[in-house]
C-alpha positions, 0 to 999 in steps of 0.5 A: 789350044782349041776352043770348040764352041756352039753360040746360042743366046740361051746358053750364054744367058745361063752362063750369066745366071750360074756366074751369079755369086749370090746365096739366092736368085733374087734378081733373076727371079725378078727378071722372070716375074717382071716377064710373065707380067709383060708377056700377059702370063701374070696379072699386074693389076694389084688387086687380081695379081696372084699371091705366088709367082712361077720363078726360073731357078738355076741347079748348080748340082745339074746345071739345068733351069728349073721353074720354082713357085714362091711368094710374090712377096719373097724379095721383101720377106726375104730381106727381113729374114736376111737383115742385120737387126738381130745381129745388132740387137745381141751386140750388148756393148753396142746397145749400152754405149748407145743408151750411155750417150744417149742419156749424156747427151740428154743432160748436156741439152737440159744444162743448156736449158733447152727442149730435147728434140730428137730425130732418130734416123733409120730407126730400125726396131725403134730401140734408140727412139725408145732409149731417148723417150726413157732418158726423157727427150721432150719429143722423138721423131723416128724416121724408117723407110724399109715398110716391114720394118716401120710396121713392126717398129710400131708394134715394138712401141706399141709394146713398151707403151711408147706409142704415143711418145715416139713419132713414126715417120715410114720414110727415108730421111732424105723425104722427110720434110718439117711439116712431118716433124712440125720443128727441127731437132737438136738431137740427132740419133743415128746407127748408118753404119756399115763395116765401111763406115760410110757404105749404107750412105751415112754421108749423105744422110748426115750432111742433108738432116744438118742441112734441112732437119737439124738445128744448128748448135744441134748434138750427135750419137755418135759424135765422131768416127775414127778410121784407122789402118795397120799394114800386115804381111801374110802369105795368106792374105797374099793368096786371097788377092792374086794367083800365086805360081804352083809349083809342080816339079823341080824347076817345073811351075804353072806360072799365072803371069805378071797380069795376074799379080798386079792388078788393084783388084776389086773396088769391094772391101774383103771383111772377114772377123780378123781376130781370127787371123791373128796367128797368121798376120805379121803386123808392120805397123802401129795402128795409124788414123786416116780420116776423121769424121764430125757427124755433130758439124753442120758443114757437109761431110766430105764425099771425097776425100784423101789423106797421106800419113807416114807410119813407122816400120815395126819390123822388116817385111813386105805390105800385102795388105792393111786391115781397116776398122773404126771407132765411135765417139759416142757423146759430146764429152767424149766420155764414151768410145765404142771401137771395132779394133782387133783383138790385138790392139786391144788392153788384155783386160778389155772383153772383146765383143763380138760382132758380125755387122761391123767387123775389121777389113782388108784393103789389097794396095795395087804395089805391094812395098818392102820396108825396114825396120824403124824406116817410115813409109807412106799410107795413101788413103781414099773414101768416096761417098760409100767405098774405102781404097788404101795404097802405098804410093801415091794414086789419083783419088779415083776407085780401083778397079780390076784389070785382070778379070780375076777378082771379077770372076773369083772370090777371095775365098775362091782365091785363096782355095786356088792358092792353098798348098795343101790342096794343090798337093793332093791334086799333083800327088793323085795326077802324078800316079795316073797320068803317062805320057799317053794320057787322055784327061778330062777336066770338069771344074769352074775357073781350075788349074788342073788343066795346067797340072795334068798338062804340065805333068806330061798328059797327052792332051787335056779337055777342059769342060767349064761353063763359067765363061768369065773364069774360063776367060782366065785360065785360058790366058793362063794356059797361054802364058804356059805355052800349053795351047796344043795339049789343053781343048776347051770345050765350050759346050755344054755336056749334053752336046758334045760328040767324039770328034770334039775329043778327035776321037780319043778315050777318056783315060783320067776324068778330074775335078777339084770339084768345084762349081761356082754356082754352088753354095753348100758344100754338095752343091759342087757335084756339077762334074758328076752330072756332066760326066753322065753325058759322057760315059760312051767317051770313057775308056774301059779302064778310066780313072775318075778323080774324085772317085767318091764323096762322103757328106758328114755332120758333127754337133756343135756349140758355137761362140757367137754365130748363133746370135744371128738366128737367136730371138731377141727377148728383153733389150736393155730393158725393152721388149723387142718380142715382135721383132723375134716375130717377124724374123721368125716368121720370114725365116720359116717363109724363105730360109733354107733349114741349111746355110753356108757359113764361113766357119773358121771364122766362128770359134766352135766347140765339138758335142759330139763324134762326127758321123757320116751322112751319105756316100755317092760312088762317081763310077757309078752313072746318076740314073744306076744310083738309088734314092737315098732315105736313111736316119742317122744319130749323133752322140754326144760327148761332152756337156754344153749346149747344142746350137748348130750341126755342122755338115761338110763334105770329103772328096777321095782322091785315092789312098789315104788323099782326100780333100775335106771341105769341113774338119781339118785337123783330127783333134776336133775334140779340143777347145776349137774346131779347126776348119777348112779356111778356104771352103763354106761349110753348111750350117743348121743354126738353132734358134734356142739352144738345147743344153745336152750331155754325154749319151745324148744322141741326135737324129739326122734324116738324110734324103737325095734323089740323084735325078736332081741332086737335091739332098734334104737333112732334117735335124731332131 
């Protein structure tokens, strides 16, 4: 194997940048602003700073760095417009439990004959504050240190005239001191948690208001919180942690390795709406709790912590993972429960309600086990202050970390689309029909195994083009451990310098891509390989085959289940007007949200309103610079009643025949009661803020824009 290289410190700065695994830039656009003020470019002083800063922006279409104006303010703006307020607001099982408990809790103090003094922690729109002031606490302290956030929880105060009544401290809880409350409280109100439980520091928040705010015989909402875990078998879940052997032939496999299927994986916690998966999981336990936490006890919670259980076998099989939730004891009598548990778990009568902020999650363990049927077998459990790690063997109570790479430099949804065999089958079934023994092929894709495969399929020899070092860093191991050292060259160059002695002269006969770009993020985004290839059409020979050959973009009209409630205003609130929260989220939305966002949708039940109907259509033969500018409307119609409140875009790769990969609908019965999509691909997604009831005949109009110089596509919706 053969690695050409050309060493420059900008190029591994970009490198670093298009790793960067994030929906926007915000941490590199605070590198570059924090450097035009150091470099005297842009004013530090607050009252001659501009209101807009130039910031550095990575293409993940051309791989190039462009220079964007924003807001000095976008990171802020930004975090509103991306929170969870709003999730949590539409969550009407959340917000009823909390006003229960609250009111339970209330009367528990007045039986006591006690003052109700209530101290709500991270207050958020001031809902809570507001529930506690209606039940009739005494006084009610709130205390919120994001500053957007403490101003508009004053307006919605304000609002329900509650402004007098409630006290705003625009502070962490941790800087808050008595002098601002004047006394300590004996109602603690608190919503801290994440799908963790404990991730957003409700530890430490906890033990230091007990220690420093609270009274000591003082109540808590909630009172109490129960983890529990269940172990699963899936070939799914297996995908999504490990590189799994693809087989190409009889007897012929690209073999990732041992490394590569053993390792802890990442400390992070994979969560995803399980109820989804239900279909896919085989459960080999009961549910079984691990720790319980007492947030009503003024003893510090614990900020290590471990736990062994022993569950018993449901049935035989092999553990690949445990599926986490929690539940909330909500009052003191122990009357009110709120649970995350997953659907299955669950009484058939019980409505099941739907939340994106706290949802279930999966743990890997580093040994995967095999039980038996009725044998017991041990659950190993962890918690610092802000992670989770579950395991099948006894372990030091210290995190995991990953020690092969890969869960560092790939997603599990990347993951999971390296493993999936349907797509794999498109890649070896296109390979087979063009490689001979005296192919030359290029392969253009971030963190790809198709080098391997056309290798292993019996290509002369194989260039690898990809700019994601920490990706490329595993395949080469991976094209070690195959022995594929003298068929397969990484190039590790950009496009634009590489000459022909880097490909010894040879023609390009086969141009592959799966096509994927780590740096992307909707589904067109992953077109990298065009744009590379553009700077290498002199090296192709005459009769060259590209695979893709061509990319259609399509869009259908969609009413979603849930997912709409995370852009959808608020209103009325248990009773209370939450309008100027709508306000604010709107308003920083318009200000930094794109029109268009990736969403995961095989995780959001969806029906279809309309046929889907294809947008655009780019031909790769074709060089960037030959290909027109595209303005052009099209119209969805409508085919059943509903309420439309997302359009759905995707895109498809053809592979040649009837081969092609979509990223988007899976299943030509889209007209049924649920979408199926692509498990392994994020879909982009138009969201409505108020939904827009239609029916048969009804059309909707989709504006499409691409200007090929800068792979930007635009889609307007009216």
């Amino acid at each position: 194997m053969c690695i050409r290289k050309k060493p420059s410190i900008l190029r591994f700065l970009q490198h670093r940048y298009r790793f960067r695994d994030t929906t926007r830039p915000i941490n590199q656009e605070h590198i570059f602003s924090r450097f035009l003020v150091l470099s005297g470019h842009m004013a530090s002083d607050k009252e001659t700073a501009p209101k807009h800063v130039f910031v550095s922006h990575t293409n993940p279409v051309t791989g190039k760095t462009d220079w964007i104006v924003q807001d000095e303010n976008y990171d802020y703006v930004q975090e509103i417009a991306r929170s969870g307020y709003g999730d949590m607001l539409h969550d009407t099982d959340r917000n009823k439990k909390y006003y229960k408990a609250i009111r339970q809790a209330i009367k528990l103090l007045r039986d006591r004959n006690k003052e109700v003094k209530v101290l709500d922690i991270g207050t958020g729109t001031g809902l809570l504050s507001m529930m506690a002031a209606e039940s009739g606490a005494d006084t009610v302290t709130a205390c919120e240190a994001f500053t957007p956030m403490a101003k508009c929880a004053r307006k919605v105060l304000d609002a329900n005239k509650f402004g007098n009544k409630v006290k705003l401290i625009p502070k962490r809880s941790t800087n808050v001191i008595l002098d601002d409350m004047k006394e300590r409280a004996n109602l603690l109100v608190t919503e801290l948690f994440d799908t963790e439980l404990i991730g957003e520091g409700a530890i430490s928040s906890y033990t230091d208001a007990h220690r420093r705010l609270m009274e000591e015989d003082c109540v808590a909402v909630p009172t109490t919180g129960i983890m529990y875990v269940q172990a699963v078998q899936s070939d799914l879940l297996r995908g999504w942690n490990s590189i799994q052997p693809i087989q190409l032939l009889d007897g012929v496999f690209v073999n990732p390795g041992s490394k590569f299927s053993h390792c802890s994986g990442a400390p992070s916690l994979h969560d995803l709406q399980v109820d989804e998966l239900a279909s896919k999981l085989r459960l080999l336990s009961a549910p079984v709790e691990v720790f319980r936490f007492d947030f009503s006890r003024r003893d510090a919670l614990p900020k290590n912590e471990a736990s062994h259980v022993e569950a018993v076998a449901l049935q035989d099989g092999k553990i690949d993972a445990f599926v986490m939730w929690w539940d909330l004891i909500m009052d003191p009598q122990g009357e009110v429960t709120l649970s995350c548990a997953p659907c299955w778990v669950r009484g058939k009568e019980e409505t099941i309600p739907w939340r994106d902020h706290w949802m279930q999650a999966l743990y890997y363990p580093s040994k995967s086990v095999s039980v038996r049927k009725g044998s017991c077998f041990d659950v190993y459990s962890h918690h610092d202050e802000y992670s989770l790690w579950f395991e099948t063997k006894p372990s030091i109570n210290e995190r995991p970390v990953c020690t092969d790479g890969v869960h560092i430099a790939f997603s599990r949804t990347r993951l999971g689309q390296i493993n999936n065999k349907d797509r794999n089958q498109v890649y070896i079934d296109a390979i087979k029909e063009h490689v001979t023994s005296d192919s030359v092929c290029l392969v253009v894709s971030d963190g790809s195994l198709l080098p391997l495969m056309a290798a292993g399929l019996g290509a002369k020899q194989v260039f690898y083009i990809d700019m994601n070092r920490p990706c490329c860093r595993i395949i080469e191991e991976i094209i070690k451990q195959n022995g594929f050292e003298d068929k397969i060259c990484i190039l590790d160059k950009r496009p634009e310098d590489i000459i022909a002695q880097d490909f010894f002269n040879l023609k390009i006969d086969l141009v592959l891509a799966e096509p994927f770009s780590q740096a992307a993020h909707l589904p067109w985004e992953h077109l990298y390989f065009w744009y590379a290839l553009n700077s290498l059409r002199s090296q192709l020979s005459p009769n060259v085959k590209i695979l893709p050959a061509n990319m259609t973009i399509k869009a259908l009209g969609v009413e979603f289940r849930d997912l709409h409630k995370i852009r959808a205003p608020v209103g009325i609130c248990e009773g209370f007007d939450i309008s100027e929260f709508d306000k604010l989220i709107e308003n920083s939305s318009e200000s930094t949200d794109e029109e268009i966002e990736p969403q995961c949708l095989w995780e959001y039940p969806c029906q279809a309103l309309t046929s889907p109907v294809p947008l655009a259509f780019l031909d790769f033969y074709q060089a960037v610079e030959n290909t027109p500018k595209m303005h052009q409307t099209n119209e969805l119609e409508c085919c059943r009643q509903g309420t439309l409140n997302g359009v759905v875009f995707w895109t498809e790769f053809s592979f040649g025949g009837d081969r092609h990969l979509s990223s988007g609908i899976i299943d030509d019965d889209w007209q049924g009661e649920k979408v199926k999509w692509d498990m392994f691909s994020r879909q982009a997604v138009k969201l409505m803020r108020h939904g827009k009831p239609i029916g048969p005949g009804d059309r909707i109009s989709i504006s499409t824009q691409f200007v090929p110089e800068v792979g930007d596509f635009t889609f307007t919706v009216k």
